[in-house]
N, C-alpha and C positions, 0 to 999 in steps of 0.2 A: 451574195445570195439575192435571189430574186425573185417576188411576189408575183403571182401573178393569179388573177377569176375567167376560168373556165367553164360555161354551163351556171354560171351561181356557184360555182365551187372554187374556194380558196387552195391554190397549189404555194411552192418552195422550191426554187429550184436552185442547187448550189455547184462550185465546180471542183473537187479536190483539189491539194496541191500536193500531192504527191507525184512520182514519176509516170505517172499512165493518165494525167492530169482527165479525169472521168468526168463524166455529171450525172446528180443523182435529183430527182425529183419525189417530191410526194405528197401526198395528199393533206389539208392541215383540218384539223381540230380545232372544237371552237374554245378551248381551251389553249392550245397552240397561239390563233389566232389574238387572244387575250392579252399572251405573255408576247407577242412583238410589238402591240398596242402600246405594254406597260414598257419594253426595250426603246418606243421610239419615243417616248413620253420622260423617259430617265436621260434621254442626253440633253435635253433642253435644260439639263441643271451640270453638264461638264463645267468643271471651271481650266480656262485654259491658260492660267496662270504658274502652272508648276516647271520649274526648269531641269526636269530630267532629260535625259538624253534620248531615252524612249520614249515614242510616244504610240496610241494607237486610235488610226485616225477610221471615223466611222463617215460616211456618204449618204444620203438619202435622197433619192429621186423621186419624183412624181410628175410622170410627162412631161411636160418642157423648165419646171423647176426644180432643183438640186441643193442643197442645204448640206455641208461637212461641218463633225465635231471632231472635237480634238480631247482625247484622254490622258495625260500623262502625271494621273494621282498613283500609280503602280499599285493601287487596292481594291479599284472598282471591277477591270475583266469583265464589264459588260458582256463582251461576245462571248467568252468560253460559258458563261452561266447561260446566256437565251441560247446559244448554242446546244449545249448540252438538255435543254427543255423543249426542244422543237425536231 
C-alpha cells in the first residue's frame, strides 16, 4: 500500500493479488487517516522474538528512509485489521 498527498489530499493506493493483479486507489478520511497513524505507531511495539515459522513482515518508507517489522506473535494481524478499516 502506498500513501500518498495530492492537492492537500490524502490518497491509498494498493495493488491486488489476485490474477488480474489491479490497482485500486482512493480517497482517505480523516478517520482513515487516524487509524494508519495508530497502524504505524503499533509496530514499534512488535516483538521479534517468536520462533514460528510464519512470519509477517511489514516496511515503511519515507523518502530516502525505510524501517521493516517483523510479526510472528500469530494474534496481532495488524494488516487484516487496518486493512479492513481503510
Amino acid at each position: 500500500m502506498t500513501i500518498y498527498k495530492r492537492k492537500g489530499k490524502y490518497f491509498a493506493k494498493w495493488q491486488s493479488d489476485g490474477l488480474t493483479f489491479s490497482s485500486n486507489s482512493s480517497f482517505l478520511t480523516s478517520t482513515q487517516i487516524e487509524t494508519i497513524r495508530k497502524f504505524e505507531l503499533e509496530l514499534n511495539y512488535m516483538n521479534n522474538n517468536y520462533r514460528s515459522t510464519t512470519k509477517d513482515t511489514y516496511t515503511v518508507s519515507f523518502r530516502e528512509s525505510s524501517k521493516t517489522f517483523v510479526d510472528g506473535s500469530w494474534t496481532w494481524f495488524g494488516y487484516l485489521h487496518f486493512r479492513g478499516k481503510i
